[in-house]
PDB file as gemmi writes it, atoms N, CA and C in Angstrom:
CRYST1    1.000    1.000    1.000  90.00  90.00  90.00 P 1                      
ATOM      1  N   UNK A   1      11.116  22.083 -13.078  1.00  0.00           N  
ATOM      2  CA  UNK A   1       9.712  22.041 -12.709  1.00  0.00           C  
ATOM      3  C   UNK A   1       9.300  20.652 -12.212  1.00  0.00           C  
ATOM      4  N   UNK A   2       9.660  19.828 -13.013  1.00  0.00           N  
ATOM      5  CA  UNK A   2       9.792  18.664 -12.488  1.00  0.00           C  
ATOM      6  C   UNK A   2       9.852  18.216 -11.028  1.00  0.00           C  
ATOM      7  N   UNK A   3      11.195  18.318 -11.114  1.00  0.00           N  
ATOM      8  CA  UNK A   3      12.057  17.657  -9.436  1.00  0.00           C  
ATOM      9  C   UNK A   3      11.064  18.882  -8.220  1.00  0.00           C  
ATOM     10  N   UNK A   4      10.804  19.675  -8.775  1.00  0.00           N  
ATOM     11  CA  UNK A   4       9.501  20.746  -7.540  1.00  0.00           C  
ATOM     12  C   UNK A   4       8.116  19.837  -7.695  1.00  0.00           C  
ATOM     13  N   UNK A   5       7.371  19.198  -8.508  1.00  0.00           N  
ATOM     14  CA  UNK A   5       6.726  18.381  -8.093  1.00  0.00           C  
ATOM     15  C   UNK A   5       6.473  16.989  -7.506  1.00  0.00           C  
ATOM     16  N   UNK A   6       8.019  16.398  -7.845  1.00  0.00           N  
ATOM     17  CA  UNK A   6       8.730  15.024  -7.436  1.00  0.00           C  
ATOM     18  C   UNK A   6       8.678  15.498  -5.950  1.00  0.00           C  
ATOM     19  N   UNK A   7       9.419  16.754  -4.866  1.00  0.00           N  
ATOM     20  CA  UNK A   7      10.054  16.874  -4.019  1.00  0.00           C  
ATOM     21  C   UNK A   7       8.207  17.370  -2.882  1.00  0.00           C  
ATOM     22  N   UNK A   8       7.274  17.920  -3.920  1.00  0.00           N  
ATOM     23  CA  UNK A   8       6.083  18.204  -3.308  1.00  0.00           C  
ATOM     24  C   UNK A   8       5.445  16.933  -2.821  1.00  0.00           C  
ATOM     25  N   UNK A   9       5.405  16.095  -4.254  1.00  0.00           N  
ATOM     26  CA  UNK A   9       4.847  14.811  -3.670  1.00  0.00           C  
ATOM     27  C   UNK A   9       5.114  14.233  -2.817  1.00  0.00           C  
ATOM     28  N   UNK A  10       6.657  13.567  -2.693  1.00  0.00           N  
ATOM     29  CA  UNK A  10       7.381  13.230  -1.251  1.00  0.00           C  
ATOM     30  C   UNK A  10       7.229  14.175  -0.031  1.00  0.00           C  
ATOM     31  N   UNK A  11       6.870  15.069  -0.038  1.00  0.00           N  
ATOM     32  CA  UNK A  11       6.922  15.992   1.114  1.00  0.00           C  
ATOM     33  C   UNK A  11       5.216  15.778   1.608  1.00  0.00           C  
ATOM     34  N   UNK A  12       4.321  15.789   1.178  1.00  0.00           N  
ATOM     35  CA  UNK A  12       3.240  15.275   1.111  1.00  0.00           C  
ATOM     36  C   UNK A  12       2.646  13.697   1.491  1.00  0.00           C  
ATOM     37  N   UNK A  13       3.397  13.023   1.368  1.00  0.00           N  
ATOM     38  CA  UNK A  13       3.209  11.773   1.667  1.00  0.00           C  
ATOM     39  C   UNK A  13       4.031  10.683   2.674  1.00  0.00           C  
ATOM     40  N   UNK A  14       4.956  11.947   3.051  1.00  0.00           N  
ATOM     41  CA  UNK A  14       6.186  11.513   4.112  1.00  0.00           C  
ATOM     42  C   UNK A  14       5.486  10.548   5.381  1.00  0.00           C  
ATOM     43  N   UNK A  15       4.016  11.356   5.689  1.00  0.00           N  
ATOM     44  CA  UNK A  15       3.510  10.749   6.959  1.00  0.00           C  
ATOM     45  C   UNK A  15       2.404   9.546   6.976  1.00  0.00           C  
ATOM     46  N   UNK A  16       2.294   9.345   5.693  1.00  0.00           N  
ATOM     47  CA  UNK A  16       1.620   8.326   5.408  1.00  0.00           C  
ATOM     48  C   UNK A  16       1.741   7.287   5.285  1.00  0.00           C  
ATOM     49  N   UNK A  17       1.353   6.129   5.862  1.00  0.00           N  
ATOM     50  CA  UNK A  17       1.387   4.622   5.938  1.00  0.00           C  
ATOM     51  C   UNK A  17       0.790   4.057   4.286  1.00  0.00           C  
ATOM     52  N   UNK A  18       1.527   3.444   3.591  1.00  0.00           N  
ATOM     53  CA  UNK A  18       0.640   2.508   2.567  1.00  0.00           C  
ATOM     54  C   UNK A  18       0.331   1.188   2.831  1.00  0.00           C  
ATOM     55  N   UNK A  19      -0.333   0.704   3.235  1.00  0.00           N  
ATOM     56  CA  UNK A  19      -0.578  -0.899   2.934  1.00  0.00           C  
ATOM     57  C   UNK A  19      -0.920  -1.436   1.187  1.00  0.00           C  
ATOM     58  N   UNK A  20       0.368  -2.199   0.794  1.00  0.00           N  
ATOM     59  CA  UNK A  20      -0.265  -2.341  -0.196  1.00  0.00           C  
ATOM     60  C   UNK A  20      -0.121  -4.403  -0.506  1.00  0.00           C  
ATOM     61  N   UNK A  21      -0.970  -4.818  -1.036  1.00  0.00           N  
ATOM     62  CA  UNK A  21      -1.747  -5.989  -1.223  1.00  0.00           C  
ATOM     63  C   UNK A  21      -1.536  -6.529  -2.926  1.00  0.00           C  
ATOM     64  N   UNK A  22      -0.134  -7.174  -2.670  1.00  0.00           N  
ATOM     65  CA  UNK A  22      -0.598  -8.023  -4.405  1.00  0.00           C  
ATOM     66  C   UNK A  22       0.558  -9.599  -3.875  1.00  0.00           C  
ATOM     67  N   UNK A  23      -0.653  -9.802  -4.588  1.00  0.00           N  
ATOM     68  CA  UNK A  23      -0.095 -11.785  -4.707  1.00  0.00           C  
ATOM     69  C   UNK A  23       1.088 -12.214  -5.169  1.00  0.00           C  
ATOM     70  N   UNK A  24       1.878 -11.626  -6.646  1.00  0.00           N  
ATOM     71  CA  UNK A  24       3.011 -11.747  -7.421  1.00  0.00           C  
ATOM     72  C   UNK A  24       4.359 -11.295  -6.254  1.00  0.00           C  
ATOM     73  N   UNK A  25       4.737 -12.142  -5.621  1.00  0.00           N  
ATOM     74  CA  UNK A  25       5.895 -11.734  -4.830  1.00  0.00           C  
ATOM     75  C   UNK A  25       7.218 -10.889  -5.600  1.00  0.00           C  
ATOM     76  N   UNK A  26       7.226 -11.015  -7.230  1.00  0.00           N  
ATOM     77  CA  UNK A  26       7.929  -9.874  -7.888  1.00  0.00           C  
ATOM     78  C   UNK A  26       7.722  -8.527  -8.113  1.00  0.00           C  
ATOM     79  N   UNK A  27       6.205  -8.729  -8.195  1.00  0.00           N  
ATOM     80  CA  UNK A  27       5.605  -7.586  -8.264  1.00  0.00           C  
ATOM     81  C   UNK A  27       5.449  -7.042  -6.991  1.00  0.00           C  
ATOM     82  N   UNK A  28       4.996  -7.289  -5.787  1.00  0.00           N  
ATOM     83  CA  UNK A  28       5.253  -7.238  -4.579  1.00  0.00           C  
ATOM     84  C   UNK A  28       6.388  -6.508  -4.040  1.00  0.00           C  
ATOM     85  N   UNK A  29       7.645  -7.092  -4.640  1.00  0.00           N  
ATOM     86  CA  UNK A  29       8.660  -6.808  -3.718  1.00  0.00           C  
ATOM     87  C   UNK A  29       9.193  -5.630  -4.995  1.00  0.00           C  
ATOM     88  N   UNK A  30       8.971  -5.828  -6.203  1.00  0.00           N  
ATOM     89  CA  UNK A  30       9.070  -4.479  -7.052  1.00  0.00           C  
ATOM     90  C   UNK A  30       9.053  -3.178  -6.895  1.00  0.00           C  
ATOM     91  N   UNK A  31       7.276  -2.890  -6.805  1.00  0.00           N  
ATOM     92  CA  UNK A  31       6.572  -2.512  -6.250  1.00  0.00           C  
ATOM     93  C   UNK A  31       6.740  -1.756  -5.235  1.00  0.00           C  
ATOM     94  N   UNK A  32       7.401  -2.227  -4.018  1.00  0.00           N  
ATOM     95  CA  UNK A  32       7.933  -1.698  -2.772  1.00  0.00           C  
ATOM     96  C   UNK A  32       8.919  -0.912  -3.122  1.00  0.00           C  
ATOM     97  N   UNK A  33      10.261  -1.168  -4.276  1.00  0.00           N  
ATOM     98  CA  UNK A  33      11.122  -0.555  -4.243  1.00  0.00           C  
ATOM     99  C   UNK A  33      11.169   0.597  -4.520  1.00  0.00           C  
ATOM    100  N   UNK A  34      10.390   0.833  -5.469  1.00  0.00           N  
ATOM    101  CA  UNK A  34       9.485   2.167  -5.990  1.00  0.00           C  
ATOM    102  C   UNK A  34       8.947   3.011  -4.963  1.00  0.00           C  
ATOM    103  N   UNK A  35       8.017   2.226  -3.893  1.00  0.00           N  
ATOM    104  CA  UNK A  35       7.204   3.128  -3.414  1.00  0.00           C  
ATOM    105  C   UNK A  35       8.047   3.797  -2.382  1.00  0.00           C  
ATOM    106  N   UNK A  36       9.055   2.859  -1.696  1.00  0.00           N  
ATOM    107  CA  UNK A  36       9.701   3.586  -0.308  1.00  0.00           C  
ATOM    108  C   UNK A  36      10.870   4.799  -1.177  1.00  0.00           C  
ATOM    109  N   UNK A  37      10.369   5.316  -2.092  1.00  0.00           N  
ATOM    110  CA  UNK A  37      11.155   6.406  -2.444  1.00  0.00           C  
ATOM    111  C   UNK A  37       9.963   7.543  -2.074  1.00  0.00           C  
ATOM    112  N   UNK A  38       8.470   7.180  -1.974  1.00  0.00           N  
ATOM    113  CA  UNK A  38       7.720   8.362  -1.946  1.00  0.00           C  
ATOM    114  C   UNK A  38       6.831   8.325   0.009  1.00  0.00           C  
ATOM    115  N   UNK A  39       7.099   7.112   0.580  1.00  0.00           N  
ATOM    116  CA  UNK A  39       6.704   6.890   2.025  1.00  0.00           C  
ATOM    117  C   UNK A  39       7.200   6.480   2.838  1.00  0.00           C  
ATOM    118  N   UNK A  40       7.356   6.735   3.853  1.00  0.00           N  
ATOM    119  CA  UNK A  40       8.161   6.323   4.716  1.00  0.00           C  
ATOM    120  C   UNK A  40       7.757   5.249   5.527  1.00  0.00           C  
ATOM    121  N   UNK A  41       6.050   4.493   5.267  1.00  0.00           N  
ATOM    122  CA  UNK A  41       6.288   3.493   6.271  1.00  0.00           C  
ATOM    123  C   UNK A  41       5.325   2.396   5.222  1.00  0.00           C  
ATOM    124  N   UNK A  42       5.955   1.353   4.610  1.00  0.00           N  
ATOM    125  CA  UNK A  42       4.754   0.540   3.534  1.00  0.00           C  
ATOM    126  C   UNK A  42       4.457  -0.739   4.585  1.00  0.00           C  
ATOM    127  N   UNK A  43       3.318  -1.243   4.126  1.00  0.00           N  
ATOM    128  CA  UNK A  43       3.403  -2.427   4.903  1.00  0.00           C  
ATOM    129  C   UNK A  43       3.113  -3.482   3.555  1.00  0.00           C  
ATOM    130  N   UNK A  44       3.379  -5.066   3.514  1.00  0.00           N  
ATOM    131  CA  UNK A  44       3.075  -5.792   2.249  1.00  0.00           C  
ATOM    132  C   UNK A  44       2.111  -6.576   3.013  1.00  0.00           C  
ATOM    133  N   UNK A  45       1.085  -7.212   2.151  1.00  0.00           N  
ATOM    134  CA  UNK A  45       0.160  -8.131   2.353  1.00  0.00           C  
ATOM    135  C   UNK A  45       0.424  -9.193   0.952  1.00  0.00           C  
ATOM    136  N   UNK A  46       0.504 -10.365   1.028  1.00  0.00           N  
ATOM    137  CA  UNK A  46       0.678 -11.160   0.048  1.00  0.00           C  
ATOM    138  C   UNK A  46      -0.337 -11.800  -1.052  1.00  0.00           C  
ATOM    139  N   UNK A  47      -1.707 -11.396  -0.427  1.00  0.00           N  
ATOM    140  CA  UNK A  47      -3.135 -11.743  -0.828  1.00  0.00           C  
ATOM    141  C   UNK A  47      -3.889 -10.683   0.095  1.00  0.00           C  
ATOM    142  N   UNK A  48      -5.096 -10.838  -1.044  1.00  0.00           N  
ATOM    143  CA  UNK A  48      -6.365 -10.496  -0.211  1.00  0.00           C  
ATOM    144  C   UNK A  48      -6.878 -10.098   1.389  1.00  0.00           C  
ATOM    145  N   UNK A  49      -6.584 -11.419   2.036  1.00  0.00           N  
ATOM    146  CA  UNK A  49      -7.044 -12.027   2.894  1.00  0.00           C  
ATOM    147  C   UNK A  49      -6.089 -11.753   3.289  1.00  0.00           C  
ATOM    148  N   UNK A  50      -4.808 -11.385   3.478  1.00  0.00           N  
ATOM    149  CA  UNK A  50      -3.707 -10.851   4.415  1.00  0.00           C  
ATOM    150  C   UNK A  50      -3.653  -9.838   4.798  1.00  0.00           C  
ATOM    151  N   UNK A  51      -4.651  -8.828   3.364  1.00  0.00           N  
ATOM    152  CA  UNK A  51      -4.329  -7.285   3.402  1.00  0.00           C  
ATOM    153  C   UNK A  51      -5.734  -6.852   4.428  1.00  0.00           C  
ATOM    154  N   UNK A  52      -6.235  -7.836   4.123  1.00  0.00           N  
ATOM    155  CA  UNK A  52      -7.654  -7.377   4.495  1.00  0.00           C  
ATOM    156  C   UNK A  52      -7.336  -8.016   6.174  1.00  0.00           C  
ATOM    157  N   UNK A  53      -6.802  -8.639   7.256  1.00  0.00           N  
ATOM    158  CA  UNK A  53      -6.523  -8.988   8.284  1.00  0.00           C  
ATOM    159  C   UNK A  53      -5.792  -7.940   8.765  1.00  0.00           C  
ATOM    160  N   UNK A  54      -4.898  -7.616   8.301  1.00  0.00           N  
ATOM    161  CA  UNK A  54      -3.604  -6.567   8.615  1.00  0.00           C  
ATOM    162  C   UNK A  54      -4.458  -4.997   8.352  1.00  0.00           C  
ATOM    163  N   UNK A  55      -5.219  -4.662   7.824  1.00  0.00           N  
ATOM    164  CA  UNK A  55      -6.056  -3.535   7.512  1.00  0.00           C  
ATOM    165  C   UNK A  55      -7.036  -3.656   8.895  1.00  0.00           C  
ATOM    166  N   UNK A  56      -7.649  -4.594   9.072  1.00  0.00           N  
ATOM    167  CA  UNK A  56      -8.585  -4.474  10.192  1.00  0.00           C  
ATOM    168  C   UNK A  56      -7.647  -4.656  11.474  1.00  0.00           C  
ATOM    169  N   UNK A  57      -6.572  -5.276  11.598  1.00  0.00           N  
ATOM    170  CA  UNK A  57      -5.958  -4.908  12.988  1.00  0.00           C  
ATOM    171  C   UNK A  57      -5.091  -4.101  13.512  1.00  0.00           C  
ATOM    172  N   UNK A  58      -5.002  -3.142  12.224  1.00  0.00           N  
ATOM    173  CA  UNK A  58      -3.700  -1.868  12.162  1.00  0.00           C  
ATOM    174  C   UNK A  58      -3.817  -0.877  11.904  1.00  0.00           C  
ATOM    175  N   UNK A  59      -5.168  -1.285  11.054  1.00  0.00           N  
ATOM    176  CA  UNK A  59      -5.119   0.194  10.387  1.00  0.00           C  
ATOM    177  C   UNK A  59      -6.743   0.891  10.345  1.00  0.00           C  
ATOM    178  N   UNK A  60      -7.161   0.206  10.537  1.00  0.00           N  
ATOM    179  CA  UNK A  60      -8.640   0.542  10.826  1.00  0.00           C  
ATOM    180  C   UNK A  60      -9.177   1.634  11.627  1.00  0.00           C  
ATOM    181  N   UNK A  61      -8.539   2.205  12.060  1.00  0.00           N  
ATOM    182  CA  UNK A  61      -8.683   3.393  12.992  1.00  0.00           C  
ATOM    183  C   UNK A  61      -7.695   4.319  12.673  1.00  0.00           C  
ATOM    184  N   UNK A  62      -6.727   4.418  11.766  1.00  0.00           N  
ATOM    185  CA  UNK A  62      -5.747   5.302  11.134  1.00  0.00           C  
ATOM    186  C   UNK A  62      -5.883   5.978   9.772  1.00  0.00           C  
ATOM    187  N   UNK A  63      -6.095   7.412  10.062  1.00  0.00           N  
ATOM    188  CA  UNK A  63      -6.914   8.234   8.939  1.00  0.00           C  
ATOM    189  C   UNK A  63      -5.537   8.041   7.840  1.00  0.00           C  
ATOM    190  N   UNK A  64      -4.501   8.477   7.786  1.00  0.00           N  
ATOM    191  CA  UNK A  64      -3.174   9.143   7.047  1.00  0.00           C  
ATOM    192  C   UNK A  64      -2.957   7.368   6.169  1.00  0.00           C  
ATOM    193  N   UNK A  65      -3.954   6.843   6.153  1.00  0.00           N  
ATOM    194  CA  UNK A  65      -3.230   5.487   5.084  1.00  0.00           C  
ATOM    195  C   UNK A  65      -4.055   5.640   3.491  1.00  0.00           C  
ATOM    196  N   UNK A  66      -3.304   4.816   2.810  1.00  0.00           N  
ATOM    197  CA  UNK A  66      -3.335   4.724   1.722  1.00  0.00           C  
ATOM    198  C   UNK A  66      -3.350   3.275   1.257  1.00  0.00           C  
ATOM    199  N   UNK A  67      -4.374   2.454   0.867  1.00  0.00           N  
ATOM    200  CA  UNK A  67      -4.284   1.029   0.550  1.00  0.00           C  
ATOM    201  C   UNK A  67      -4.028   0.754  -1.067  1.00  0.00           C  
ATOM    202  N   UNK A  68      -3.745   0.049  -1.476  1.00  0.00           N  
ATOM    203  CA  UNK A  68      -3.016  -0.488  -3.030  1.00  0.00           C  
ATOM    204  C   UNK A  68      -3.158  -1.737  -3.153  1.00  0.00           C  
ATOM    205  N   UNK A  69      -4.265  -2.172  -4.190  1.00  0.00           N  
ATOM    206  CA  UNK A  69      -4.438  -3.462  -4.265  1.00  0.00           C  
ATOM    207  C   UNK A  69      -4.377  -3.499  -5.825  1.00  0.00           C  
ATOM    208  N   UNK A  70      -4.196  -4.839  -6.090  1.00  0.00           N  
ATOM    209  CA  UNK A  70      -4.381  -5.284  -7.597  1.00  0.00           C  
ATOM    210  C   UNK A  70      -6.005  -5.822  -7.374  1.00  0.00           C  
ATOM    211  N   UNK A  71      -6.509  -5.543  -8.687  1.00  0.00           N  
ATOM    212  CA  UNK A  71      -7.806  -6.142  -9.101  1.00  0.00           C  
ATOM    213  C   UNK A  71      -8.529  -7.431  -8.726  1.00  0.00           C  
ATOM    214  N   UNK A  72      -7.545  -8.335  -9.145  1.00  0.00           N  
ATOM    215  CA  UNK A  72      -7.497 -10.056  -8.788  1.00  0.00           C  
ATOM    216  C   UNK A  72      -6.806 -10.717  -7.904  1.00  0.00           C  
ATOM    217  N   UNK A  73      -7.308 -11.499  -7.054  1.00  0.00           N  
ATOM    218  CA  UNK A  73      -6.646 -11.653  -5.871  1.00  0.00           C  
ATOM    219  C   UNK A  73      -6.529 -13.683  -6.196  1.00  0.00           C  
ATOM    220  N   UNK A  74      -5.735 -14.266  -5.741  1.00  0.00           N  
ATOM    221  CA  UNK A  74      -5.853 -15.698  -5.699  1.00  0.00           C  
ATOM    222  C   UNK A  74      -6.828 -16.478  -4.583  1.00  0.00           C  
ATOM    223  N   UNK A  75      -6.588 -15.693  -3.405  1.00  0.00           N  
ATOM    224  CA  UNK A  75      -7.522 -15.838  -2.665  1.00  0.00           C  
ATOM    225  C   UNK A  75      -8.472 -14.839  -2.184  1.00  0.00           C  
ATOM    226  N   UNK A  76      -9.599 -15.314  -2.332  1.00  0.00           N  
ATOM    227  CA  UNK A  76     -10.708 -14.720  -2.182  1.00  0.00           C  
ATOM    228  C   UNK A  76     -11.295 -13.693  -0.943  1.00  0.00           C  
ATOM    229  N   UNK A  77     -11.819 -12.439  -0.723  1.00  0.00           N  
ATOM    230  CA  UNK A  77     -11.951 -12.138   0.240  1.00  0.00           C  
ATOM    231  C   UNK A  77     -13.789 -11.710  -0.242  1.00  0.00           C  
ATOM    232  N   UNK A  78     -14.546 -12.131   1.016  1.00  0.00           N  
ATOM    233  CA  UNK A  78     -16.329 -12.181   1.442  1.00  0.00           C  
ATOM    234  C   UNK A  78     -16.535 -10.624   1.320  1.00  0.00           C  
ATOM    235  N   UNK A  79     -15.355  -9.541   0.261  1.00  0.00           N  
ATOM    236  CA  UNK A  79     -16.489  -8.390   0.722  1.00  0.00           C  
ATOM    237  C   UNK A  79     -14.803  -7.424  -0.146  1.00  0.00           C  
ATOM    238  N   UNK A  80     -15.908  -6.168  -0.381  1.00  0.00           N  
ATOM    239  CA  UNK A  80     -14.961  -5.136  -1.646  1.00  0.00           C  
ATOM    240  C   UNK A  80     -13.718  -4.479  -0.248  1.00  0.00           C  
ATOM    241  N   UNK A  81     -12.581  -3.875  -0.760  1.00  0.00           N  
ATOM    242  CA  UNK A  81     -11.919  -3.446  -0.239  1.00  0.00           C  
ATOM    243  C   UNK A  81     -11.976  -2.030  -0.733  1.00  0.00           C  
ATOM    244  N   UNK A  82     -12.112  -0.802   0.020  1.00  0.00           N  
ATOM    245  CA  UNK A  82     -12.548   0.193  -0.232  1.00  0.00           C  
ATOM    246  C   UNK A  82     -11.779   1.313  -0.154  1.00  0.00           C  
TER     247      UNK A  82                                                      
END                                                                             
């Protein structure tokens, strides 16, 4: 029952872009290893202010994404990420 909801989820999320956004380059590159088992295309942002640059020039007009941020950022960004 399991591996039929493991194989739904991946099948489900095959076409989806994640951008995901954390500062801890372990956690970061962790993180990734995990996820490219469930998407086929991640992008990393290293801060805030990277994710939030790379979101407005890539992805801002692309319905099929999925963004992933941690709570606390080191550097600061002028506005919520949504």
């Amino acid at each position: 029952m399991q591996n039929k909801k493991l194989q739904t989820l991946i099948e489900s999320n095959k076409n989806l872009t994640v951008l995901y956004v954390e500062d801890s380059d372990i956690v970061r590159e962790s993180t990734f290893h995990l996820l490219e088992d469930f998407f086929s295309k991640i992008d990393l942002a290293k801060n805030g202010e990277e994710g939030l640059q790379k979101y407005e020039k890539y992805y801002n007009l692309v319905k099929k994404i999925k963004m992933v941020t941690s709570v606390n950022f080191h550097k600061k960004i002028p506005m919520q990420l949504g």
